[in-house]
C-alpha positions in Angstrom: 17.5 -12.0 34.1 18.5 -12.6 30.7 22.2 -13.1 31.7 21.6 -14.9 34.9 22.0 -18.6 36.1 19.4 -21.0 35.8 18.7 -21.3 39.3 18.0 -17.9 39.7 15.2 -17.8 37.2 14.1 -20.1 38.4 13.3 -18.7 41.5 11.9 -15.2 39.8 9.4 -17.3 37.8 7.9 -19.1 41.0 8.0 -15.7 42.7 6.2 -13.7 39.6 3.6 -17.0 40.1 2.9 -16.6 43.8 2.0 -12.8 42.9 -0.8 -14.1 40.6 -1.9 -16.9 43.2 -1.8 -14.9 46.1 -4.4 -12.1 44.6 -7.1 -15.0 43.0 -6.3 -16.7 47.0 -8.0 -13.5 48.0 -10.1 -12.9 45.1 -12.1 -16.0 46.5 -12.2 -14.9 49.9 -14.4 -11.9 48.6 -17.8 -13.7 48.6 -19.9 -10.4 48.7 -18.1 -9.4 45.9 -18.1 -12.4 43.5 -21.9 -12.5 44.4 -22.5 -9.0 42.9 -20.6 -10.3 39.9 -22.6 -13.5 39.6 -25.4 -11.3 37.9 -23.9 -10.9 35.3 -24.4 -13.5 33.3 -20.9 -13.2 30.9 -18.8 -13.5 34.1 -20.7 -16.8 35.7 -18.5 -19.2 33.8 -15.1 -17.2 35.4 -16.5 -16.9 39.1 -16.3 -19.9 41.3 -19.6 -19.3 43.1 -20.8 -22.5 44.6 -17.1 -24.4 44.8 -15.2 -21.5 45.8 -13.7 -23.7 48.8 -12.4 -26.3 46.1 -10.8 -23.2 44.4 -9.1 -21.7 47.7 -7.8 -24.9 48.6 -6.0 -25.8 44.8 -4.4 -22.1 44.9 -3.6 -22.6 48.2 -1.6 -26.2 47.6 -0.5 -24.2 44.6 0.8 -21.6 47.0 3.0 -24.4 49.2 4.8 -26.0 45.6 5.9 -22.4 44.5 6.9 -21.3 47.5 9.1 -24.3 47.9 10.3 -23.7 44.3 10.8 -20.2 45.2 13.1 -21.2 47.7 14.6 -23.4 46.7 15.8 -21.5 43.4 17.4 -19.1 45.5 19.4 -21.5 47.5 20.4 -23.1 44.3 21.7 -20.1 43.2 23.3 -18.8 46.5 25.0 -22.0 46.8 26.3 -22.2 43.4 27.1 -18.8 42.6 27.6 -16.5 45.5 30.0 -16.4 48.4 29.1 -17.9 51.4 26.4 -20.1 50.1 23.6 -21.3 52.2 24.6 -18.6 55.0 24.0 -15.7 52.9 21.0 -16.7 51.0 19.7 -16.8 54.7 21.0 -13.7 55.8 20.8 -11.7 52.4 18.5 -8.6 52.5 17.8 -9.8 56.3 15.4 -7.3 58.4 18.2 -7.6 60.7 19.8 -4.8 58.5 18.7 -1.4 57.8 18.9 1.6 55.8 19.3 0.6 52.0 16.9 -2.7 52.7 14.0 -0.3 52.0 15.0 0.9 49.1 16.2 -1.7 47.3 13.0 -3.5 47.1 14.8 -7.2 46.8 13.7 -10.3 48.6 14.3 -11.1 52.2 15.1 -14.0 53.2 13.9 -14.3 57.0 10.5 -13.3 55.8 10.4 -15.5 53.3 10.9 -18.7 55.1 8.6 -17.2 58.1 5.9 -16.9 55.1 6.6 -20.5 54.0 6.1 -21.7 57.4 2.4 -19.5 57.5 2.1 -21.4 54.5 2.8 -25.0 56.1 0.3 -24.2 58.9 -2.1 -23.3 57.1 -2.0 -26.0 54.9 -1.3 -28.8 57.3 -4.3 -27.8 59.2 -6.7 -27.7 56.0 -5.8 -31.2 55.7 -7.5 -32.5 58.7 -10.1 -29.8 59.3 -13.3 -32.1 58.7 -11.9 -34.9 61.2 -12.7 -33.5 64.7 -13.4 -30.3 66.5 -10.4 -29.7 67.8 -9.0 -30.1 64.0 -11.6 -27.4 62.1 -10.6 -24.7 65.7 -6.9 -25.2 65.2 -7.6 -24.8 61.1 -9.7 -21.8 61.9 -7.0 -20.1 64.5 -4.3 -20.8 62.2 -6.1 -19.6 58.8 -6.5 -16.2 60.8 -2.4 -15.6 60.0 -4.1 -14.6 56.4 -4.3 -11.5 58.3 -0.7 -10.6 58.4 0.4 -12.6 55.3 0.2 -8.9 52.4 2.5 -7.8 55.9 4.9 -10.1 55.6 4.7 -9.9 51.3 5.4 -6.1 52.0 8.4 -6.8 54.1 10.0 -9.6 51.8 9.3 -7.2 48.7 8.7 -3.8 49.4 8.5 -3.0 45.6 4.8 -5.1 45.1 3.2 -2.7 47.4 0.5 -1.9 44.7 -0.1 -5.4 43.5 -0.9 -6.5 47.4 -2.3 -3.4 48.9 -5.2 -3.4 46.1 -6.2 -6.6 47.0 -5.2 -5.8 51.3 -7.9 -2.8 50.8 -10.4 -4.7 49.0 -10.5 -6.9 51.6 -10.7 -4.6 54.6 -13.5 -3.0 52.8 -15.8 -5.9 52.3 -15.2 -7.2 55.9 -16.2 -3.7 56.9 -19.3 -3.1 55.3 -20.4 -7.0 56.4 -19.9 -6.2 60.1 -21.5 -2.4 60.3 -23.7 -3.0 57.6 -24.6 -6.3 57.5 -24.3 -7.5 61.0 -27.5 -8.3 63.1 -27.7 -8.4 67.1 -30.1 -10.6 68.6 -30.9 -13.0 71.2 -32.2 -16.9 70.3 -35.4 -16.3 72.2 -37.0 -17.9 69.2 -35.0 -20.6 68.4 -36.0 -24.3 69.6 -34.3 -27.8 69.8 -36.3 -30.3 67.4 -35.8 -33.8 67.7 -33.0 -36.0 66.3 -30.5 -33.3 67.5 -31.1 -30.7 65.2 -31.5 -27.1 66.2 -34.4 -24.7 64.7 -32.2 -21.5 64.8 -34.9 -18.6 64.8 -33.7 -14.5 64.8 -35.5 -11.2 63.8 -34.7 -10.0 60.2 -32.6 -7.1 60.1 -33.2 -6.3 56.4 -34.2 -8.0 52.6 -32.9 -11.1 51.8 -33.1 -13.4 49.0 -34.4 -17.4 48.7 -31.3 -19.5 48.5 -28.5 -17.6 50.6 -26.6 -17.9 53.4 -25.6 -16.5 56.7 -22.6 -16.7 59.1 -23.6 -16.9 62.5 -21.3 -16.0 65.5 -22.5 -16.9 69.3 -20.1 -15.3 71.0 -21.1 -17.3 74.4 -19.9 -20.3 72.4 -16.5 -18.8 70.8 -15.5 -15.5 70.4 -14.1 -16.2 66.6 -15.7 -18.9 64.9 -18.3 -17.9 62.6 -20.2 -20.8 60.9 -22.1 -20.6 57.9 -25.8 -21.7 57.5 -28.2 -21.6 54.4 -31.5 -19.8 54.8 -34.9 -22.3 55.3 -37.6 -20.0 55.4 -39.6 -17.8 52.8 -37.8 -14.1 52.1 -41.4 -12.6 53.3 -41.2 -13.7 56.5 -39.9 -11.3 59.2 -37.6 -14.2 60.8 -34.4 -15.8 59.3 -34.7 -19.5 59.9 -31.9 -21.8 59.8 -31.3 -25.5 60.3 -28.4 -26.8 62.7 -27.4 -30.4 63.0 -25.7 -31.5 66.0 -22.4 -33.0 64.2 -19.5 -31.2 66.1 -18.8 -28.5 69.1 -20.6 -25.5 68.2 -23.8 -27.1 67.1 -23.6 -29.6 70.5 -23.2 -26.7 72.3 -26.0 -24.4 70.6 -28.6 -27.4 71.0 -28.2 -27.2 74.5 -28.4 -23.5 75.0 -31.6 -23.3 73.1 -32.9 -26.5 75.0 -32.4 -23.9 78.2 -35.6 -21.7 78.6 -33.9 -18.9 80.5 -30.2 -19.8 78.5 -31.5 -18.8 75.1 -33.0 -15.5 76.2 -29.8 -14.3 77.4 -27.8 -15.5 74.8 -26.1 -13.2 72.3 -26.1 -14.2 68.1 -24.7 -12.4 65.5 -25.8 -13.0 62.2 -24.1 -11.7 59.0 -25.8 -11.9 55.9 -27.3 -12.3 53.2 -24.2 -13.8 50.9 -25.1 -15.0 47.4 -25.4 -19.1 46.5 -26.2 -20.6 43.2 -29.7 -21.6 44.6 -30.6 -17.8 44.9 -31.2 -17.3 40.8 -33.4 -20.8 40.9 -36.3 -18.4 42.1 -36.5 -16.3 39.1 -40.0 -16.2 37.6 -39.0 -17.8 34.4 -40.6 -20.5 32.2 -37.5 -22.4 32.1 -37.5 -25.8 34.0 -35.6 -25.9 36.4 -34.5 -28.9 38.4 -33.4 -28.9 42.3 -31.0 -31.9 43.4 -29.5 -32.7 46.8 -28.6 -35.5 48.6 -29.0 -35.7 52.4 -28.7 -32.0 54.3 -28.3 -30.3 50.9 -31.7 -30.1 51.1 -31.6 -26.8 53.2 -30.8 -24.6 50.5 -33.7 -25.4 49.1 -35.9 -25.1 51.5 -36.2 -20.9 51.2 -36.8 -21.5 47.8 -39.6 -23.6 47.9 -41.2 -21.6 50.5 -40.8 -18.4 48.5 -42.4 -20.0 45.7 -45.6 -20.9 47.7 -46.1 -17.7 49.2 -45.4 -15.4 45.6 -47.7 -17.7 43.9 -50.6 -17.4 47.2 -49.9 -13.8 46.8 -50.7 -13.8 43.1 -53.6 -15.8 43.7 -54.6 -13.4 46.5 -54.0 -10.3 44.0 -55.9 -12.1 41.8 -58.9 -12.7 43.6 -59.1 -8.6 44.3 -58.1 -8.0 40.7 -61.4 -9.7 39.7 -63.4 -8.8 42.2 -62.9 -4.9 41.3 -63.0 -4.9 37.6 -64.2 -8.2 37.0 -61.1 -9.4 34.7 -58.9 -12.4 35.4 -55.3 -11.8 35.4 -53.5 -13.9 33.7 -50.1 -12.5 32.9 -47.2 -11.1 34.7 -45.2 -8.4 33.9 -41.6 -8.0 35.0 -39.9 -4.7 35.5 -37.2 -3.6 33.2 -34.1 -1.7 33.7 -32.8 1.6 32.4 -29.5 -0.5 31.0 -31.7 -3.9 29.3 -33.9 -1.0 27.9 -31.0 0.8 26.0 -29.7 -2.7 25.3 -32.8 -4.2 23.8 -33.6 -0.9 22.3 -37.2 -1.1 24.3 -38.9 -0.6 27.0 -41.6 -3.0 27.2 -41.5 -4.6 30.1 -41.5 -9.1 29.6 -44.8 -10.6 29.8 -45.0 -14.1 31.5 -48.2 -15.8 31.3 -49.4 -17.7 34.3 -50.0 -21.0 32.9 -46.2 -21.0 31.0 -44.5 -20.6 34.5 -42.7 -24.0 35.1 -43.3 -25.8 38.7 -40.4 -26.1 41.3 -38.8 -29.8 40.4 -36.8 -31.3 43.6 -35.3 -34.3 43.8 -34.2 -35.1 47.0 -31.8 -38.2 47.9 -31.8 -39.3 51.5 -29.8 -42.6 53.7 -31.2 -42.0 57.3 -34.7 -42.4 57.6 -34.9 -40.8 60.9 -33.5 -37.3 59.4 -36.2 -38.0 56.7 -38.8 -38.0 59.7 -37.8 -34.7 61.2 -37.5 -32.8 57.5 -40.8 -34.8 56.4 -42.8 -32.2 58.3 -41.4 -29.0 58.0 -41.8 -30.0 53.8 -45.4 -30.9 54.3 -46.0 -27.2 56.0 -44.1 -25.9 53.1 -46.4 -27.0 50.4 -49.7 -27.8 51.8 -50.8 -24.7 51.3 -50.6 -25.9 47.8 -54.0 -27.4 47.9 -55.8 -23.9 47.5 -54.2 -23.3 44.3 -55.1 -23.5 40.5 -52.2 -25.4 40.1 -49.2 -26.6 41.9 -46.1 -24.6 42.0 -43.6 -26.9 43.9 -43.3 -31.0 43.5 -40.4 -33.0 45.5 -39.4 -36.3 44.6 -37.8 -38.1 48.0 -35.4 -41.1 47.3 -34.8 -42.9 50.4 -31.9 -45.0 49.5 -31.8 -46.6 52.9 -33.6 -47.5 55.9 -31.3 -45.6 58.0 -28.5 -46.6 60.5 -30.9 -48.6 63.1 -30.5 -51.9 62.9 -34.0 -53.2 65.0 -36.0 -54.7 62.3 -39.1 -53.7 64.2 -38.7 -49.7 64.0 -37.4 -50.5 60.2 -40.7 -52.0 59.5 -42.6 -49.3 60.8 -40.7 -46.4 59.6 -41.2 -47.9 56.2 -45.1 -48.1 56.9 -45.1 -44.8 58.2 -43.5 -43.3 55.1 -45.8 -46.0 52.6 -48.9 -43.9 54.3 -47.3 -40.4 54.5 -46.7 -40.9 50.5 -50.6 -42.2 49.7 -51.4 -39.1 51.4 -49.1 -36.6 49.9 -49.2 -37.6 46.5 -50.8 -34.3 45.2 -47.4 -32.3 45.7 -45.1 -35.1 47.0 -44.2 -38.4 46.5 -41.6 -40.9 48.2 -39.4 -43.4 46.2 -37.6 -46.4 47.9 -34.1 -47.2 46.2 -32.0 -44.5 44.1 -33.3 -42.3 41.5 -32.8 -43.0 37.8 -31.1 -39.1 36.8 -30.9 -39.9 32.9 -34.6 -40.7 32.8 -35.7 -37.4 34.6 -33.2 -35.7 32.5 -35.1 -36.9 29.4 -38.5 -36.5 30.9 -38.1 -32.9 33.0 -35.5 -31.5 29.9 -34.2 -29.0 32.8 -32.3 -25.6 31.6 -31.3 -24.9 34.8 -30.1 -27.4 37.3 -28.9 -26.7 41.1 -27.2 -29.2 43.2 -26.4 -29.4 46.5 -25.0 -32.5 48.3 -21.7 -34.4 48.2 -18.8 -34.6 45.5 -19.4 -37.6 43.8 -23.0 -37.1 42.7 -22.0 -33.6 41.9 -19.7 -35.2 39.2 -22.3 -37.5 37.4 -24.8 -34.6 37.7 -22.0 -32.7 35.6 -21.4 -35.1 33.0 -25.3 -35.4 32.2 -26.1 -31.4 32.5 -23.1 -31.3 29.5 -25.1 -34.7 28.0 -28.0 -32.7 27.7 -26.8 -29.0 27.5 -28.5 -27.4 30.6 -26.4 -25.1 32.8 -25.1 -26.8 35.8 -25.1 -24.7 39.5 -23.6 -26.5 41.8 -23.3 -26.0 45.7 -21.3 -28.3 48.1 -22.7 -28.9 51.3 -21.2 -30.7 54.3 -18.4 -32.3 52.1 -15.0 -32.0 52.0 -13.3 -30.0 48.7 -12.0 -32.4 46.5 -8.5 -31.5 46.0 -7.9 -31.3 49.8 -9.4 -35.1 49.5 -6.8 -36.3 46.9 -4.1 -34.7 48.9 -5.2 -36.4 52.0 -5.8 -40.0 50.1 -1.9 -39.6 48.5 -0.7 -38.4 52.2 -2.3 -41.2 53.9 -1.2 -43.9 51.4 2.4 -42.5 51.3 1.8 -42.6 55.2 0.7 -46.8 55.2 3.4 -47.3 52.9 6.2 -45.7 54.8 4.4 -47.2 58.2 4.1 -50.8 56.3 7.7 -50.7 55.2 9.3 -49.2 58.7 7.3 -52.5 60.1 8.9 -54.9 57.6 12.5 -53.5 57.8 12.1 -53.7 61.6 11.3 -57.4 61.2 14.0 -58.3 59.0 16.6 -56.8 62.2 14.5 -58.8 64.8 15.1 -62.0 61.8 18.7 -61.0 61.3 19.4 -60.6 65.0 17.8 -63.6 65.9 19.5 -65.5 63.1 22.8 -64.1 64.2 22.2 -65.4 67.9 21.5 -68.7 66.4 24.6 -68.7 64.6 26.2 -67.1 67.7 24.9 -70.3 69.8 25.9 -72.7 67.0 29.0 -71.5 66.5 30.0 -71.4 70.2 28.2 -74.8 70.5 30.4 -76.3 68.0 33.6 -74.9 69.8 33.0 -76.7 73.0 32.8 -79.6 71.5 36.1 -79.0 70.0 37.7 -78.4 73.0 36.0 -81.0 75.1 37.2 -83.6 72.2 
């Protein structure tokens, strides 16, 4: 290309671009995979664990501009430089002709502009995916076309078959091994509808899991190909996987009333694929780090698994405590951690880490809340939680709830009461939780808890000031949106929808100027013709 037009490099250096983007738009697809990579801790600051949607939608937005530039390189140059201009740029290389196509590896043009169009569906739908059902089902049909897309990349350039059909079989192999290996049958025989709308999803465990995962969960009686992800709300030792479903769409509407339906939710099919890998799953390392839990409304799920994995290890140490003493009348105070063959070669030892009891750093959560109601419902599934906290030596998990408003009600008379409820609810649980009124001041637990580790779950705007003070104070920040839309996606929306109110607000105001002008012309019109009779009757 050293000898060609402009144009047409152009065009080669957006398509050498959209090879890169289109392998990391897969690479972040591959949550299994990025989760296995998360342990190590070298590659944490490269792997977009936690925001990987906010990721996937830049590269994909990424994705449309190249493309256009891509394109529109290539027409540059076909217009400027080749015979037939627009025509043949369309019909160059066209599938429509055979034989020497294959083997010449160049671009097509049909498939290009049907992959641009994939790419303009795809897009347009992530745009509006959070506003209704009916928005997220078309976003989810349409996003299946990622299916076909390395087909179409294959056809347009034949010659990047190994860049795409790495990727293509990485893919295939992941989504494999999740639905035979990782796919659980069941029936939601178990599962109840709580109040406030909010489903207790309740299914066998098929095999280990981990505090601080997730799950997708297909119903096929609700839709045969939407799979919605949930974060795991019970302990790892129990022998059910507990989730917690708010009624805020379709599915969930739907789901509430199946499990309201004694006979319904006996007969009804779930499949649950899991575990996947969060953030929140290395807060429960026994460590004497402090570590420091934050979400804001429903982010509080994640966390829920974690603090209920933290009672029951430390009631089982207290339990093999208790037997330890009994038998050889010793106290244990210490616990050892295994070590592997590779830290072993590394460190040169194999001693295993000792941890004494007393150093191990208690479970800090801060929890920010609007809607007293949802605090109601949550309030005691918390309090079975960590009750159990009353038998121990020492307390393991403490939550701080923030209830920065009295909820959308507007009756003075059940505000007044839910706040008396929660005044008495707080004198009572003091020992292991306490409840706040009005917003928590972040910089002064900073400097009082010093965290090394901090998890967040909750919307985008807290997640940005929790950012700035992790980097303030130099502790590692894991975040974890929940329920929120990815931020870029959100700044493309705001520009579309201001360009949208400025093109509406001046379509509005030319239109009145013509109804102005037209009506000042009749005036004229009138005057003028007005004017002219008079003439002729003088």
């Amino acid at each position: 290309t050293r000898h060609m037009p402009l144009s047409f490099c152009i065009a080669k250096g957006f398509g050498l671009n959209l090879r890169v983007l289109t392998i990391a738009m897969y690479a972040t697809m591959m949550r299994r995979t990025m989760g296995y990579l998360y342990n190590f801790s070298r590659l944490r600051p490269f792997l977009p664990l936690g925001f990987n949607v906010q990721v996937h939608s830049f590269l994909g937005f990424c994705l449309v501009f190249h493309a256009f530039g891509h394109m529109c390189g290539h027409i540059a140059y076909y217009e400027c430089h080749v015979k037939r201009g627009f025509a043949k740029a369309f019909t160059q290389e066209s599938l429509l002709r055979t034989g020497s196509w294959a083997r010449r590896g160049k671009g097509d043009a049909i498939t290009g502009y049907l992959l641009l169009t994939f790419l303009l569906l795809m897009a347009s739908t992530a745009l509006y995916r959070g506003k209704t059902s009916q928005h997220f089902r078309a976003f989810f049909l349409v996003h299946y076309l990622y299916n076909i897309w390395p087909v179409f990349i294959f056809l347009h350039v034949p010659d990047l078959w190994p860049y795409f059909l790495s990727i293509t079989g990485a893919i295939v192999l992941e989504r494999a091994f999740n639905f035979f290996y990782m796919t659980n049958f069941s029936t939601l025989g178990s599962s109840r509808a709580c109040s406030h709308g909010v489903t207790f999803l309740s299914v066998p465990r098929g095999r280990d899991t981990s505090p601080g995962c997730y799950y997708r969960i297909k119903i096929p009686a609700i839709s045969h190909t939407e799979w919605h992800p949930f974060s795991l709300a019970g302990s790892v030792s129990s022998h059910h996987l507990t989730f917690f479903v708010a009624s805020v769409g379709d599915w969930t509407q739907a789901l509430y009333q199946i499990v309201s339906d004694p006979i319904l939710r006996d007969r009804t099919m779930v499949q649950v694929q899991g575990p996947f890998a969060a953030p929140a799953k290395w807060a429960a390392r026994v460590t004497t780090e402090p570590i420091l839990l934050v979400a804001s409304g429903i982010g509080i799920t994640p966390f829920f698994s974690l603090m209920a994995t933290k009672v029951a290890d430390e009631q089982s140490f207290q339990s093999d405590k208790e037997v330890y003493q009994e038998l050889f009348q010793e106290e244990v105070s210490q616990r050892r951690r295994s070590v592997s063959t590779v830290k072993a070669i590394k460190n040169m030892s194999l001693e295993a880490p000792v941890v004494v009891n007393s150093d191990l750093q208690e479970l800090r959560v801060v929890w920010m809340i609007r809607d007293c109601g949802e605090l109601l419902f949550y309030l005691d599934y918390v309090h079975q939680l960590v009750k159990s906290q009353n038998s121990f030596s020492r307390h393991v998990v403490y939550v701080d709830v923030y209830l920065t408003g009295l909820g959308k009600g507007s009756d003075p008379v059940q505000m007044v009461a839910q706040t008396l409820f929660l005044l008495t609810v707080s004198d009572l649980m003091s020992a292991y939780m306490n409840i706040h009124f009005g917003r928590p001041d972040l910089s002064d637990i900073f400097e009082q808890r010093k965290p090394k580790q901090m998890y967040y779950c909750g919307g985008v705007v807290m997640k940005s000031h929790l950012g700035k003070l992790c980097q303030e104070h130099g502790a590692q920040f894991h975040p974890e949106d929940c329920g929120s839309s990815p931020t870029f996606i959100s700044f493309i929306e705001k520009k579309f929808s201001e360009w949208r109110a400025r093109m509406v607000k001046r379509v509005r105001k030319n239109a009145k100027l013509r109804r102005q002008t037209a009506r000042q012309q009749s005036t004229n019109y009138a005057a003028g013709a007005h004017e002219e009779e008079e003439g002729v009757m003088g």
